[in-house]
Backbone of each chain as ProteinMPNN parsed JSONL, in Angstrom:
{"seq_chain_A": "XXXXXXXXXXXXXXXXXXXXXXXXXXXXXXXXXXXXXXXXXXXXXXXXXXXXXXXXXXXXXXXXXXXXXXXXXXXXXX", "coords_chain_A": {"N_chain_A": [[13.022, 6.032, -107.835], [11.762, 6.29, -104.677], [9.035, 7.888, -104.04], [8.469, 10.879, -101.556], [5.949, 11.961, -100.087], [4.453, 14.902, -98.122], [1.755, 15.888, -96.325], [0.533, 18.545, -94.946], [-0.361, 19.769, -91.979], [-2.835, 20.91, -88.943], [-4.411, 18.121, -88.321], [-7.26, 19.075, -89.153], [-10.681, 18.439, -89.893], [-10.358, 18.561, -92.994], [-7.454, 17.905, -93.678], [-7.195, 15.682, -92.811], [-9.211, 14.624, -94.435], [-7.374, 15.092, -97.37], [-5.187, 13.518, -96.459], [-6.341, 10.736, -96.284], [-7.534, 10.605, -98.97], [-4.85, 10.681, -100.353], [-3.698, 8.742, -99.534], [-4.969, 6.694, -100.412], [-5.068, 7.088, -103.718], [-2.319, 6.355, -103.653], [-2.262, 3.705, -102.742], [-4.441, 2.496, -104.581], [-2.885, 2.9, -107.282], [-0.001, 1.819, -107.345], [1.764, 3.175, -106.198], [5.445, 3.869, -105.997], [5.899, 5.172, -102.937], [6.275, 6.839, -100.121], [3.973, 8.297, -97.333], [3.941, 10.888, -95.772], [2.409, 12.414, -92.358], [2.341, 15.514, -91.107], [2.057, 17.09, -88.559], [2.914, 18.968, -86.403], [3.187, 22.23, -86.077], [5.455, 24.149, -86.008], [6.818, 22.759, -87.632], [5.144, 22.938, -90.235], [5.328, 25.043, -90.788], [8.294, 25.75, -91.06], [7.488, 25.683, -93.919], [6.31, 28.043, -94.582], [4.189, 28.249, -95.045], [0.181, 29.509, -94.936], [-2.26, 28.569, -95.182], [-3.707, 25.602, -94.638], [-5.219, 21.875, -95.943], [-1.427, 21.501, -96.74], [-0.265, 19.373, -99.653], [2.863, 18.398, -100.32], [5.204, 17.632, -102.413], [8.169, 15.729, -102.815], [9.225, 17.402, -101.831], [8.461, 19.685, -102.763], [5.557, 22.026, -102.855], [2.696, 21.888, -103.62], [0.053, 22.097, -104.066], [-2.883, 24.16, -101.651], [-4.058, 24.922, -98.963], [-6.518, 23.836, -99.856], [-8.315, 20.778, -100.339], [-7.77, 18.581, -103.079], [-9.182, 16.644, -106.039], [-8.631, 12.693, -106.468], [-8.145, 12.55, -108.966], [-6.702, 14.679, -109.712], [-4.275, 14.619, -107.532], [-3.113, 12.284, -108.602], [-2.297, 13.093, -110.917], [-0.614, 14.76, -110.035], [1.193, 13.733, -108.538], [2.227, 11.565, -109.96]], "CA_chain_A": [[13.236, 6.346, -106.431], [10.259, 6.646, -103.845], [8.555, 9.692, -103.5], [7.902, 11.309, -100.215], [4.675, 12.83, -99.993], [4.039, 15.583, -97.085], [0.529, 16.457, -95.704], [0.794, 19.363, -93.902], [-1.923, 20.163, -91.562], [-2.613, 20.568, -87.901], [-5.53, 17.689, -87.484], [-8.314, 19.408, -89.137], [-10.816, 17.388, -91.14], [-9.45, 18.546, -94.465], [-6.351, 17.601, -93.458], [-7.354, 14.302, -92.107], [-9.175, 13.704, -95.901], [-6.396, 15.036, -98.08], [-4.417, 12.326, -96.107], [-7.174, 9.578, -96.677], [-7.71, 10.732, -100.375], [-3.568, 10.643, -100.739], [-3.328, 7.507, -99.29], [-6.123, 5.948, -101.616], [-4.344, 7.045, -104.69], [-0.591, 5.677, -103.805], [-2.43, 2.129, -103.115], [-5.001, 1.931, -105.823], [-1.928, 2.748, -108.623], [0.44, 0.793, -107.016], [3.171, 4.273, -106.375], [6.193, 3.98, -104.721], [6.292, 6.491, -102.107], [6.201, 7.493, -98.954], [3.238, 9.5, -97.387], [3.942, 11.594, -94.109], [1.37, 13.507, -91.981], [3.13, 16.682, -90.768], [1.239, 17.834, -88.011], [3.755, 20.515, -85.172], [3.226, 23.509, -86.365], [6.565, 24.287, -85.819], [7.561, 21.807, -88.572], [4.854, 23.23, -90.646], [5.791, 26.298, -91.017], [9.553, 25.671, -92.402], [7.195, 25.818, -95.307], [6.116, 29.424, -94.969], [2.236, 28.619, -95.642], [-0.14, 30.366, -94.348], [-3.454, 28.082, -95.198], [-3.645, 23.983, -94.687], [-3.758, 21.124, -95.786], [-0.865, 21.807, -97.731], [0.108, 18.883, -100.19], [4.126, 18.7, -100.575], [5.416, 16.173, -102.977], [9.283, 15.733, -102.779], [9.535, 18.883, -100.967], [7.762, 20.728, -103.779], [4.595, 22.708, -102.708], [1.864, 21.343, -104.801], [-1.386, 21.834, -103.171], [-2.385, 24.472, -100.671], [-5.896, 25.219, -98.9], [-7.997, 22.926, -100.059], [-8.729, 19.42, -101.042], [-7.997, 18.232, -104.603], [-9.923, 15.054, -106.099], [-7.676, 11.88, -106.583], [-7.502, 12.41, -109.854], [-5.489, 15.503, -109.739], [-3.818, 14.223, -106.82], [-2.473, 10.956, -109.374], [-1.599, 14.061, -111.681], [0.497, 15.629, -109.222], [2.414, 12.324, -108.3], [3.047, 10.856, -111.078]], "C_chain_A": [[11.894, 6.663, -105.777], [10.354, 7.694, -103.516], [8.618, 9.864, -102.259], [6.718, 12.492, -100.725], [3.83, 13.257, -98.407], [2.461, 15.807, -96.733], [1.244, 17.003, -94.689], [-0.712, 20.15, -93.513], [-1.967, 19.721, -89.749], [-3.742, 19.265, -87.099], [-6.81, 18.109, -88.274], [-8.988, 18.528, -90.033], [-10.394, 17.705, -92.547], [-8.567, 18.209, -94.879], [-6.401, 15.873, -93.416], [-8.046, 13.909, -93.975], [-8.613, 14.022, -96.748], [-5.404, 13.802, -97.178], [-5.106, 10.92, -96.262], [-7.111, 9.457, -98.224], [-5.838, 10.082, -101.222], [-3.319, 8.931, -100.912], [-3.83, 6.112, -100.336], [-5.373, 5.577, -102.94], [-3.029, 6.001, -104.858], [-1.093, 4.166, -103.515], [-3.168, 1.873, -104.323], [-3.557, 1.986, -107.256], [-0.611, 2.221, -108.454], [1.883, 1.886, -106.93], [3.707, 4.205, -105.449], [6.046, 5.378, -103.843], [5.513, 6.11, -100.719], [5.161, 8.718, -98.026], [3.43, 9.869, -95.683], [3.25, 12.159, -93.862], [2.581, 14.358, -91.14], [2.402, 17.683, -89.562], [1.76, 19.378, -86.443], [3.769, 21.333, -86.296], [4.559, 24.011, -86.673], [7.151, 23.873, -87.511], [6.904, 22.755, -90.464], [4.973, 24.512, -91.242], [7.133, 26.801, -91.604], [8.867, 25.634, -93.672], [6.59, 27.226, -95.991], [4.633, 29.347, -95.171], [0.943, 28.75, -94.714], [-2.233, 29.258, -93.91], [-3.056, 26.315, -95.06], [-5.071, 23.323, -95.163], [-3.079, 21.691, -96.973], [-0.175, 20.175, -98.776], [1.678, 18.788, -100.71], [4.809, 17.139, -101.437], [7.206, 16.273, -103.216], [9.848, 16.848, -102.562], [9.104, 20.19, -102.024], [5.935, 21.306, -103.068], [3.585, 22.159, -103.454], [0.491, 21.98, -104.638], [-1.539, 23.03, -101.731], [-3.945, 25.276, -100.019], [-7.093, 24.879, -98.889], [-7.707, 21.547, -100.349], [-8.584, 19.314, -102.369], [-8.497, 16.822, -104.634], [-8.64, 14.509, -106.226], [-7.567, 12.005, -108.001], [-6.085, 13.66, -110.127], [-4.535, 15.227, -108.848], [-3.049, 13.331, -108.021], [-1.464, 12.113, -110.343], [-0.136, 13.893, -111.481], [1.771, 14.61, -109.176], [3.098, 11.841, -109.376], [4.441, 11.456, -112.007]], "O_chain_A": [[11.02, 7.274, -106.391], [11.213, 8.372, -102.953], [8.876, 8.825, -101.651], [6.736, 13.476, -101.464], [3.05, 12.573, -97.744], [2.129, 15.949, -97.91], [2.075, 16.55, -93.902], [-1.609, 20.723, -94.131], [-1.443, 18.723, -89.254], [-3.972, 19.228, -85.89], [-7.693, 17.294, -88.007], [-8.352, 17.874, -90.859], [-10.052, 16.719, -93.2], [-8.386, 18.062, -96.088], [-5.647, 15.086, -93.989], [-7.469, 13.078, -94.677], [-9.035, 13.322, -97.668], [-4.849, 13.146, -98.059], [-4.353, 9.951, -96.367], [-6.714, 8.421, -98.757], [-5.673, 9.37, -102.212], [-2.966, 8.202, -101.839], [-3.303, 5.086, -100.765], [-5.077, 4.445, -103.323], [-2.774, 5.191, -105.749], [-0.382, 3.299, -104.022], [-2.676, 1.097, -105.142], [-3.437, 1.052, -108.049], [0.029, 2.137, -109.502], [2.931, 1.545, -107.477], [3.256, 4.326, -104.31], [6.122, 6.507, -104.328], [4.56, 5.388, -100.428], [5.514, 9.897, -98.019], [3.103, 9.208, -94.697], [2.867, 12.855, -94.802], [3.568, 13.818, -90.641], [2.257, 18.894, -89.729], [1.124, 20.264, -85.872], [4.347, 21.069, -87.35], [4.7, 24.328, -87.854], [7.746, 24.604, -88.303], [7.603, 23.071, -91.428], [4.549, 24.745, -92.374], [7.283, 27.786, -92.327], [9.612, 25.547, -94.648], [6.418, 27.532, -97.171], [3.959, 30.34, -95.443], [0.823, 27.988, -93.755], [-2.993, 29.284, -92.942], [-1.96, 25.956, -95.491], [-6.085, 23.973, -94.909], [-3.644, 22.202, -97.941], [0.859, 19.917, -98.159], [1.711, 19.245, -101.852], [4.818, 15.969, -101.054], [7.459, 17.165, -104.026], [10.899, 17.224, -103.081], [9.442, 21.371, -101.949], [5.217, 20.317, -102.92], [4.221, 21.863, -104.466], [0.048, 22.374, -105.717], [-0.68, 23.002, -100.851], [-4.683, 26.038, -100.644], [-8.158, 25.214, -98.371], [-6.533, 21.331, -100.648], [-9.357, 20.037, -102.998], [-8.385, 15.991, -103.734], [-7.626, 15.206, -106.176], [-6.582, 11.36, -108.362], [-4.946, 13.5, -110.567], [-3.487, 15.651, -109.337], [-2.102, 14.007, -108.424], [-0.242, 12.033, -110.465], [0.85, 13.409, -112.036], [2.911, 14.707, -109.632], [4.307, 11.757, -109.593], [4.966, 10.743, -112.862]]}, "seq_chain_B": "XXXXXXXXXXXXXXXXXXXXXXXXXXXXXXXXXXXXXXXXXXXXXXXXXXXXXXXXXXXXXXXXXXXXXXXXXXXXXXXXXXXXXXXXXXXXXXXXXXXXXXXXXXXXXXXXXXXXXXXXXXXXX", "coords_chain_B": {"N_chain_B": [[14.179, 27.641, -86.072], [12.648, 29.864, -83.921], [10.248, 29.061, -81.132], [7.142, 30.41, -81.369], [5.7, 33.323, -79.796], [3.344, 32.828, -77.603], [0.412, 34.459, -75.948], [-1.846, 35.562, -73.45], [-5.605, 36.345, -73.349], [-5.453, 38.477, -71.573], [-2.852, 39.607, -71.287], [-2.849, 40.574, -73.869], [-4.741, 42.636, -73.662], [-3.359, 44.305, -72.057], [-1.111, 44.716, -73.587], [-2.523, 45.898, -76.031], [-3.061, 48.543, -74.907], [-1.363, 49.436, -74.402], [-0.487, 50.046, -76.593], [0.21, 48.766, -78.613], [-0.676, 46.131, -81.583], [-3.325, 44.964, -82.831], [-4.041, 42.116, -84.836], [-6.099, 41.114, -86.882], [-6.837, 37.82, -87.792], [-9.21, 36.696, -88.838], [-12.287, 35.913, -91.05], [-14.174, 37.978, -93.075], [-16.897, 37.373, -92.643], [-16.783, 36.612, -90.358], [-15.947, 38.56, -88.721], [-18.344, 40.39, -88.772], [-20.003, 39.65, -87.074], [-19.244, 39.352, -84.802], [-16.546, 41.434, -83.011], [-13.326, 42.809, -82.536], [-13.001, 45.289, -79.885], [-11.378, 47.247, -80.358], [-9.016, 50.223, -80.172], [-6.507, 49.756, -81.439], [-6.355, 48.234, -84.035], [-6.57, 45.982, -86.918], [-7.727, 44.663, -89.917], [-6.809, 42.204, -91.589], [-7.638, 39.24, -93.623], [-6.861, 36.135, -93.458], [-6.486, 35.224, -96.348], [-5.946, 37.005, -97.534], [-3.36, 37.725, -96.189], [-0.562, 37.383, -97.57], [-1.014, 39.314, -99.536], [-0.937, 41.527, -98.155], [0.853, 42.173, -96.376], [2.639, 43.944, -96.212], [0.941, 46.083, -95.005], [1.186, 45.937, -92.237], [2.679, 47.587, -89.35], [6.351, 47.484, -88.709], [7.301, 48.617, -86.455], [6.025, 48.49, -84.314], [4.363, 46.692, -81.271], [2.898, 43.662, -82.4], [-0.207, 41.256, -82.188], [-1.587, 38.884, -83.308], [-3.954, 37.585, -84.105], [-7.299, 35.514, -83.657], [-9.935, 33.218, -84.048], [-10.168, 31.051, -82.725], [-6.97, 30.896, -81.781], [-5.445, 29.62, -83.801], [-5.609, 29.497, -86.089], [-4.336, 31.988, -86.41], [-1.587, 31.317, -84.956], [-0.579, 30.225, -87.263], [-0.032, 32.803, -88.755], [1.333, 34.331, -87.485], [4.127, 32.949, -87.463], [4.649, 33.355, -89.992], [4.909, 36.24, -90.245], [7.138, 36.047, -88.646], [8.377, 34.603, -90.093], [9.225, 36.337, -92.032], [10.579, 38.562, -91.073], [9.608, 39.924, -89.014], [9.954, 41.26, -86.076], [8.573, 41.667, -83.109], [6.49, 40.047, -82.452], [3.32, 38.653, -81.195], [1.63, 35.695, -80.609], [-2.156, 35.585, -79.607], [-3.829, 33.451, -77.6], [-6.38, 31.451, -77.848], [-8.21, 33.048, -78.823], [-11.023, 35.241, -80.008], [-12.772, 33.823, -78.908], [-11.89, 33.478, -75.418], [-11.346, 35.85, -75.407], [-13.401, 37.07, -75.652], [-15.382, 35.68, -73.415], [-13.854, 36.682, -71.118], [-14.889, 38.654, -70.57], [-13.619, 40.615, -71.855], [-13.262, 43.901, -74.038], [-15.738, 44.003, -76.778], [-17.548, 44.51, -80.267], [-20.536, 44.118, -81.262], [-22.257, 40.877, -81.823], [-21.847, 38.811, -79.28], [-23.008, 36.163, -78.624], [-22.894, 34.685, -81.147], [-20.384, 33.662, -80.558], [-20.8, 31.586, -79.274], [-21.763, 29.15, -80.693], [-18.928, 28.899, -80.991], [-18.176, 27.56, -78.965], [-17.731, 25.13, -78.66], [-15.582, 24.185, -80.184], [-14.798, 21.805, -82.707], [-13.362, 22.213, -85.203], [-14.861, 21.405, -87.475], [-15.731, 23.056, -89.395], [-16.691, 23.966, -92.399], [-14.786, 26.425, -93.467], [-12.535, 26.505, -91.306], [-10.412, 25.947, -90.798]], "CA_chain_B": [[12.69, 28.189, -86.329], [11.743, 30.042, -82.754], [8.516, 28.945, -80.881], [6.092, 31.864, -81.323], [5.548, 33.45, -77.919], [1.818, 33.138, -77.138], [-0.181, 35.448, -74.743], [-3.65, 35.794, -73.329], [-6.112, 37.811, -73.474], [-5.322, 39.889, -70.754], [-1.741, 39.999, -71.764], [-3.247, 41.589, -75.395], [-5.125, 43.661, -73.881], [-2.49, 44.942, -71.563], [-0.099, 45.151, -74.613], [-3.239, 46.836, -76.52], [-2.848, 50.004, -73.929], [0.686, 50.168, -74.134], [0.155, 50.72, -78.228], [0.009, 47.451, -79.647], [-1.852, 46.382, -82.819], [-4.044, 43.649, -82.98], [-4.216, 41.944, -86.737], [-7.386, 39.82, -87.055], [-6.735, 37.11, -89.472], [-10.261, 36.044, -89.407], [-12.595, 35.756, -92.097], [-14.925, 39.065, -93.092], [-18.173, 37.198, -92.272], [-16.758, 36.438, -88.847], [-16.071, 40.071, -88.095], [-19.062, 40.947, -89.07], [-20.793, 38.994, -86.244], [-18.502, 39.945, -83.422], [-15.097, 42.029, -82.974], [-12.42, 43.758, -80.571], [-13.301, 46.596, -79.695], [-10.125, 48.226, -79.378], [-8.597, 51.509, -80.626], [-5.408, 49.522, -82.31], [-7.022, 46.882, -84.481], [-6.546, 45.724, -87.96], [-8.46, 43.205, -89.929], [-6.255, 41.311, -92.622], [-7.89, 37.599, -93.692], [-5.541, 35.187, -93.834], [-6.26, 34.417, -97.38], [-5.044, 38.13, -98.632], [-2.24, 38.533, -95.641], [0.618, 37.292, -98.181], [-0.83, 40.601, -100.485], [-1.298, 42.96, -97.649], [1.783, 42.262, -95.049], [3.257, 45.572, -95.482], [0.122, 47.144, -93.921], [1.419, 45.516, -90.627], [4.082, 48.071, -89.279], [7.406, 46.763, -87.725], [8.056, 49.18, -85.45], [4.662, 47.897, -83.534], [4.168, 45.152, -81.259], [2.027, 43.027, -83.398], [-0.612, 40.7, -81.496], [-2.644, 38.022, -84.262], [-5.365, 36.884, -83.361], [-8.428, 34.891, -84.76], [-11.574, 32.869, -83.529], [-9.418, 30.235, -81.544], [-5.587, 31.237, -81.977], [-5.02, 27.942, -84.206], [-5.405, 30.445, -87.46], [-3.202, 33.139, -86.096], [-0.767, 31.337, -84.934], [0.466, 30.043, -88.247], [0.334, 33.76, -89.166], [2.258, 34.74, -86.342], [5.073, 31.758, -87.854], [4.687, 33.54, -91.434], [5.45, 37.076, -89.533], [8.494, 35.876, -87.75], [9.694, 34.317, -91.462], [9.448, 38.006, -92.658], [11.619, 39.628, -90.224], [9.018, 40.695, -88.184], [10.787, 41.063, -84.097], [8.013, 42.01, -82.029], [4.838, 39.635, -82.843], [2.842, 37.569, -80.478], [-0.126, 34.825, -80.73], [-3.072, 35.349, -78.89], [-3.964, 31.816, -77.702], [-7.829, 30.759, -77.972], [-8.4, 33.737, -79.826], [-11.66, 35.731, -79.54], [-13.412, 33.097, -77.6], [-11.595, 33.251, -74.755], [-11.183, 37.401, -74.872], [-14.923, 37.152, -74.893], [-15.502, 34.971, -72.162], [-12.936, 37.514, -70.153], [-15.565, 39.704, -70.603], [-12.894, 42.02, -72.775], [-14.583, 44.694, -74.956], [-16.34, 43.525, -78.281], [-18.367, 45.1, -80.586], [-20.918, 42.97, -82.062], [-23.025, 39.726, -80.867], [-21.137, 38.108, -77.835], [-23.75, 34.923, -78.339], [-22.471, 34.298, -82.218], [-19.277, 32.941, -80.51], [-21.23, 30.456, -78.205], [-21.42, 27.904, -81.44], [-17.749, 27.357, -81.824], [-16.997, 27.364, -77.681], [-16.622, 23.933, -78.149], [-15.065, 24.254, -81.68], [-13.895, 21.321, -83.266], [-12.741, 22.824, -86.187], [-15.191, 20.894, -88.453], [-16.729, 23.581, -90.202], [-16.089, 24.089, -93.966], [-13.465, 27.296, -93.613], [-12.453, 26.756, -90.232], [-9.12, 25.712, -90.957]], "C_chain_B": [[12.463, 28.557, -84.767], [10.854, 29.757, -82.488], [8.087, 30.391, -81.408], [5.925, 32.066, -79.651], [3.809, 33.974, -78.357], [1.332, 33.734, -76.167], [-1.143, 35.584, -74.604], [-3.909, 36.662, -73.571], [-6.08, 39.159, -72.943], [-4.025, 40.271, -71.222], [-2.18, 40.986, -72.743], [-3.43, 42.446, -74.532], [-4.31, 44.998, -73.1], [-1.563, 45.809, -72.834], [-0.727, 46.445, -75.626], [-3.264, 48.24, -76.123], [-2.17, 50.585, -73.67], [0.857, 50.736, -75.656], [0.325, 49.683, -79.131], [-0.881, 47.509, -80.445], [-1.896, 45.432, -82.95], [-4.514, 43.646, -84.693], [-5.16, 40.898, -86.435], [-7.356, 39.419, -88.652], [-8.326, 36.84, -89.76], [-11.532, 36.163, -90.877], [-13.857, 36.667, -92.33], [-16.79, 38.857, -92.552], [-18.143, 37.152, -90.68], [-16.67, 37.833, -88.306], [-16.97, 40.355, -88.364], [-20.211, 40.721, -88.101], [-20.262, 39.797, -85.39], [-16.693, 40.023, -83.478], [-14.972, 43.073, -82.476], [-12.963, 45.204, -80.984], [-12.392, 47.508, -79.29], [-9.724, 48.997, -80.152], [-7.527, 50.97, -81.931], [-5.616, 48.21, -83.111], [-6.789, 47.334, -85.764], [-7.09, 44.2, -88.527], [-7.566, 43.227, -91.423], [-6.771, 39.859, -92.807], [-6.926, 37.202, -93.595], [-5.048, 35.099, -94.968], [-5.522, 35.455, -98.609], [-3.611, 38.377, -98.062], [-1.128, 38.052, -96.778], [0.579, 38.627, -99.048], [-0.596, 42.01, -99.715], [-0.301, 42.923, -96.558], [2.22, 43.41, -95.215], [2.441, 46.273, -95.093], [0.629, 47.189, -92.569], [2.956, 46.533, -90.52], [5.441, 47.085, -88.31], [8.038, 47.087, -87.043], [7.138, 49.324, -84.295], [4.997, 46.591, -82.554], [3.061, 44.692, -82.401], [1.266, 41.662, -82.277], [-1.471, 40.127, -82.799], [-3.465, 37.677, -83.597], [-6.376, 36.282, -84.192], [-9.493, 34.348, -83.809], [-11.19, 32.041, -82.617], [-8.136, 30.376, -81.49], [-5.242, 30.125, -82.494], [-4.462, 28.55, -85.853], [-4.32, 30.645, -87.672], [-1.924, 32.585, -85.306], [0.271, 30.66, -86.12], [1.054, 31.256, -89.07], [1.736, 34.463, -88.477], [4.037, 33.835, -86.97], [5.376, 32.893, -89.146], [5.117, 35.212, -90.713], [6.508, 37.111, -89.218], [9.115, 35.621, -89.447], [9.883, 35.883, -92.033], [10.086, 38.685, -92.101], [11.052, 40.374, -89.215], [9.378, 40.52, -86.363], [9.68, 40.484, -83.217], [6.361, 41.548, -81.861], [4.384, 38.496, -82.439], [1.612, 36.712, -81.16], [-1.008, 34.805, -79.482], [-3.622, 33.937, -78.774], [-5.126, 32.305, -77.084], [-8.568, 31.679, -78.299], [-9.945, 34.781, -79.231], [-13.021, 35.249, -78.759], [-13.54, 33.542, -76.452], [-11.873, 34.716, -74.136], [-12.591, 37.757, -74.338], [-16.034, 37.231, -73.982], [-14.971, 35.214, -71.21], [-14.064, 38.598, -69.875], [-14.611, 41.561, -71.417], [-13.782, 42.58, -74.012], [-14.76, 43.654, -76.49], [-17.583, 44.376, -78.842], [-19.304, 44.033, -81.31], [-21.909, 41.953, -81.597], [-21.937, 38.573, -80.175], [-21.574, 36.46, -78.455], [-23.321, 34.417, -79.652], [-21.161, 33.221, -82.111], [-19.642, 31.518, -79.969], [-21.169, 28.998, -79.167], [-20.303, 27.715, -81.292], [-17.524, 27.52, -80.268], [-16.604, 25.809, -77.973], [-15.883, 23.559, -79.653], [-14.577, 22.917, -81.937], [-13.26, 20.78, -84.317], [-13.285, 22.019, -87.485], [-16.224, 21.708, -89.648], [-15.638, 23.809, -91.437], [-14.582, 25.44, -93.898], [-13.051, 27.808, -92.339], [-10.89, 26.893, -90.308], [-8.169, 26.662, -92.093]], "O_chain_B": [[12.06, 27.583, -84.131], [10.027, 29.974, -83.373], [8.849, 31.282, -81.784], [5.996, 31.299, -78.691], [3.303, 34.892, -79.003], [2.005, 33.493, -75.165], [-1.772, 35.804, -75.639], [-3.265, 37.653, -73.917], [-6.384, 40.282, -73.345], [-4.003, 41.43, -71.638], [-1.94, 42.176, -72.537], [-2.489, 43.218, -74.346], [-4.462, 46.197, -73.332], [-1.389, 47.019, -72.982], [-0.131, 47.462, -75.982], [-3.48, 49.101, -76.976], [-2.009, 51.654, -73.081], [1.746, 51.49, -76.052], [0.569, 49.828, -80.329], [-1.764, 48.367, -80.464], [-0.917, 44.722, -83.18], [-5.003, 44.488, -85.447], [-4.893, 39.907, -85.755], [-7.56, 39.904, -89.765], [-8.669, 36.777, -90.94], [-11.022, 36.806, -91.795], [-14.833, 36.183, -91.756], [-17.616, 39.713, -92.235], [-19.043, 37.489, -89.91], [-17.425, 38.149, -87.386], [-16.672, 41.547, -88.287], [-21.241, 41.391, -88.176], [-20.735, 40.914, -85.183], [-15.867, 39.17, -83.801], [-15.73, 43.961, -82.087], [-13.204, 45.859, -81.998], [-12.412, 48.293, -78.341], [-10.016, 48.605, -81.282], [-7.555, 51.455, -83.062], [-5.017, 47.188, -82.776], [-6.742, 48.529, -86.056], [-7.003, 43.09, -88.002], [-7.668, 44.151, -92.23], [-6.235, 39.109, -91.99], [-5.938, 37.935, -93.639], [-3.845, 34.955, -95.186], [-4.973, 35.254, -99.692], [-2.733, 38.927, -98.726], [-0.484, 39.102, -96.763], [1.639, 39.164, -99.369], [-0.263, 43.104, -100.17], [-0.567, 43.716, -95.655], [2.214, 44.089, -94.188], [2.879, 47.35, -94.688], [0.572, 48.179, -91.839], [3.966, 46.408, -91.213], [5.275, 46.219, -87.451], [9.087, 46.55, -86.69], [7.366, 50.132, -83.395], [5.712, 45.656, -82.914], [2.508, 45.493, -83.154], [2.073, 41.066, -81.563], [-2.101, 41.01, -83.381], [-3.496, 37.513, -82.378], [-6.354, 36.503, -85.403], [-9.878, 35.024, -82.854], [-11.787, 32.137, -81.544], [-7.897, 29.48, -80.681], [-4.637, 29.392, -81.711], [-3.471, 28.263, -86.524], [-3.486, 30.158, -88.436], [-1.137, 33.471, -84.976], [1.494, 30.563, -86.022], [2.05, 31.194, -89.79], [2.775, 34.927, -88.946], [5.065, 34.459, -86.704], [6.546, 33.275, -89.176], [6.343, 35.14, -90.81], [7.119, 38.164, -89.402], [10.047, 36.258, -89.938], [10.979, 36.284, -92.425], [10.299, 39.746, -92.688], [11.637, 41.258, -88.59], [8.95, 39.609, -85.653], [9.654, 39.362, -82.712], [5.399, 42.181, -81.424], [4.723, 37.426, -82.945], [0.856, 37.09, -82.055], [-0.713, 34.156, -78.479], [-3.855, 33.291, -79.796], [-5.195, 33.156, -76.197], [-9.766, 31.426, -78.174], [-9.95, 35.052, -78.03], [-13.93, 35.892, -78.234], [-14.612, 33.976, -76.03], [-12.345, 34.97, -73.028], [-12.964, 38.335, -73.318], [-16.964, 37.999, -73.734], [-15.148, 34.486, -70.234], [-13.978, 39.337, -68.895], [-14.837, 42.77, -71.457], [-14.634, 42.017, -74.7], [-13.992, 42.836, -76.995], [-18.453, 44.848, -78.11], [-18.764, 43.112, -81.924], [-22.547, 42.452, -80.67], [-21.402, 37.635, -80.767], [-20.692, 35.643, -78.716], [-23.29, 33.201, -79.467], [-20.842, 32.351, -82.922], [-18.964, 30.508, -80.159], [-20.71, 27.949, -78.715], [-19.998, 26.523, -81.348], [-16.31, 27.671, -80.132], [-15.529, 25.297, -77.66], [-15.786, 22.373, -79.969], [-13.623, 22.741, -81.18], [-12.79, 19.663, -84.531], [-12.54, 21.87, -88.453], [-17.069, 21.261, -90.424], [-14.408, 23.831, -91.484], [-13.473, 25.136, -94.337], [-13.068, 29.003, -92.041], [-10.273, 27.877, -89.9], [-6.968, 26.435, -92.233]]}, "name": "protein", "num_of_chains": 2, "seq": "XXXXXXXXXXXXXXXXXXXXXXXXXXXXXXXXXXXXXXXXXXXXXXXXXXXXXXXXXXXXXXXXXXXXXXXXXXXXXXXXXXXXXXXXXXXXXXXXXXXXXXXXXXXXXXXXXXXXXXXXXXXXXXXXXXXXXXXXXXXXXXXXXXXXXXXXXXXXXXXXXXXXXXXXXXXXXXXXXXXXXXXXXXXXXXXXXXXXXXXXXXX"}
């Protein structure tokens, strides 16, 4: 079944390259899924977190603050 | 999920005089440059408020605040999930209060880099 994979973040560049870095991964390894940017606040915040970007992988929390490389990123997904 | 109700600076500082308590999420180097100068102030980072929310009382207004209100208002969100009633977002944060000429203790001219902020510094976000 295809993943969904959240970025949550209002815009900022960290946000903007955890969504470049994400995106990288799910084409270079060829993973089904789904990657959403999450950017109303509003929306963001049904998640309770306090720092961005936050990384959410099938509505699981994963990631939260910072940037991870693509390899932990592939981790996470897989 | 309620909006957050946002309020200027004059609003704060109105609210500040009535007994309000301003929570500065910002980040200990930034206070250390320039900050409120007001009687009912509390400084919580962001990155400890999940350890230190019961400092914040809840029988307070509560006013967040930060360097542009972009911080504080996801705190302000994380507040309301806690049960907290009575807790606004200062919108554009201590820029703006600055540039009101509202009190500050500190260097005024430290803020002048981020007036035009756009939010590309390493722990802006």
């Amino acid at each position: 079944m295809s993943k969904v994979i959240k970025i949550l973040g209002t815009g900022c560049p960290k946000c903007k390259q955890m969504t470049a870095l994400v995106e990288e991964v799910v084409n270079e390894n060829n993973i089904d899924a789904q990657v959403v940017k999450v950017e109303d606040i509003m929306d963001i915040m049904t998640y309770n977190v306090l720092t961005t970007p936050v990384l959410v992988i099938d509505e699981n929390i994963t990631v939260k603050g910072r940037v991870p490389g693509k390899q932990e990123i592939l981790e996470l997904i897989k | 999920m309620q909006p957050a109700v946002e309020i200027c600076p004059g609003t704060t500082l109105g609210k500040v005089r009535e007994g309000a308590l301003i929570v500065d999420v910002r980040r200990p180097e930034e206070v250390a440059e320039v900050t409120f100068d007001v009687p009912n102030y509390l400084h919580i980072p962001i990155s400890e408020l999940e350890d230190r929310i019961n400092e914040i009382p809840r029988d307070k207004e509560i006013v967040m605040v930060c360097l542009s209100g972009e911080r504080s208002l996801r705190t302000t969100y994380y507040l309301m999930n806690a049960g907290y009633q009575n807790v606004y977002n200062m919108r554009d944060g201590i820029i703006k209060w600055a540039a009101k000429g509202f009190p500050i203790k500190g260097n005024a001219e430290a803020l002048a880099q981020y007036a035009s902020c756009d939010c590309s510094k390493p722990n802006c976000c």
